[in-house]
C-alpha positions in Angstrom: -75.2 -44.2 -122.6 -75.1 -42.0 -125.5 -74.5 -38.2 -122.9 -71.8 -40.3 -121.2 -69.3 -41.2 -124.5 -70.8 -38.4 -126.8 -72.1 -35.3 -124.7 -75.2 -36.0 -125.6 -77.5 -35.2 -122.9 -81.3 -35.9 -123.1 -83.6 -33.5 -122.0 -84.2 -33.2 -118.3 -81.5 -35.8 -117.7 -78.9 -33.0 -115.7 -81.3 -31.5 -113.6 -82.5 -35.0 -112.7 -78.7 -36.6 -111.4 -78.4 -32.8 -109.5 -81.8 -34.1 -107.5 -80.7 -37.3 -107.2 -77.4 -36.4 -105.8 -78.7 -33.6 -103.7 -81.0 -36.1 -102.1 -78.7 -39.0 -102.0 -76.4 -36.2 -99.8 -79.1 -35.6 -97.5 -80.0 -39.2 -96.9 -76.7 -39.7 -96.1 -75.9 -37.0 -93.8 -79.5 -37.9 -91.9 -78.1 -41.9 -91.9 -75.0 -40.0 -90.1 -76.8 -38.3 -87.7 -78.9 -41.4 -86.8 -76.0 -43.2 -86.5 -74.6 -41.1 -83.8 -77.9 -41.4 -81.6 -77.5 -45.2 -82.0 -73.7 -45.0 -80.9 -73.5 -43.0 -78.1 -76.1 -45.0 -76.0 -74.3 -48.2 -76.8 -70.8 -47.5 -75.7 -72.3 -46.0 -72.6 -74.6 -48.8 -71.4 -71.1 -51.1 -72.7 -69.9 -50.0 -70.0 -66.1 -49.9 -71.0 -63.5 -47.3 -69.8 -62.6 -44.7 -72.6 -59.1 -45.3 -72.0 -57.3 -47.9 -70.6 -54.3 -47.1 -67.8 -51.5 -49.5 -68.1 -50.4 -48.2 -64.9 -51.2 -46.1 -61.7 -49.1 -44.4 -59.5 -50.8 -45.7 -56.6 -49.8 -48.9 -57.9 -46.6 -48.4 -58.1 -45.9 -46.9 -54.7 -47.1 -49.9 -53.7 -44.7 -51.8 -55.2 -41.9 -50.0 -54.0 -42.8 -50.7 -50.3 -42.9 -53.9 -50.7 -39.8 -54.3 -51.9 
């Protein structure tokens, strides 16, 4: 508590949060990329379209000869 309200810094103690975040980052980016692998095999056995059409143009030919 003392290096955060006075600047006092213990020995050791920058060099240790550089580590720690350095590590923290590449833990992260790691949990990123395993996250991707996870994804990309579940949308695909989903099964769902990656867009949905509101309307075709066959569709609406259609309608018109029916008329």
């Amino acid at each position: 508590m003392k290096t955060l309200f006075f600047g006092v810094s213990a020995k050791g103690f920058p060099s240790l949060v550089v580590a720690l975040s350095f590590f923290s980052g590449i833990q992260l980016l790691f949990l990123g990329v395993i996250g991707e692998y996870l994804t990309r095999p579940y949308e695909e056995v989903k099964g769902r379209p990656t867009c949905i059409i509101a309307e075709s143009t066959l569709q609406r030919s259609e309608m018109k000869g029916h008329e």
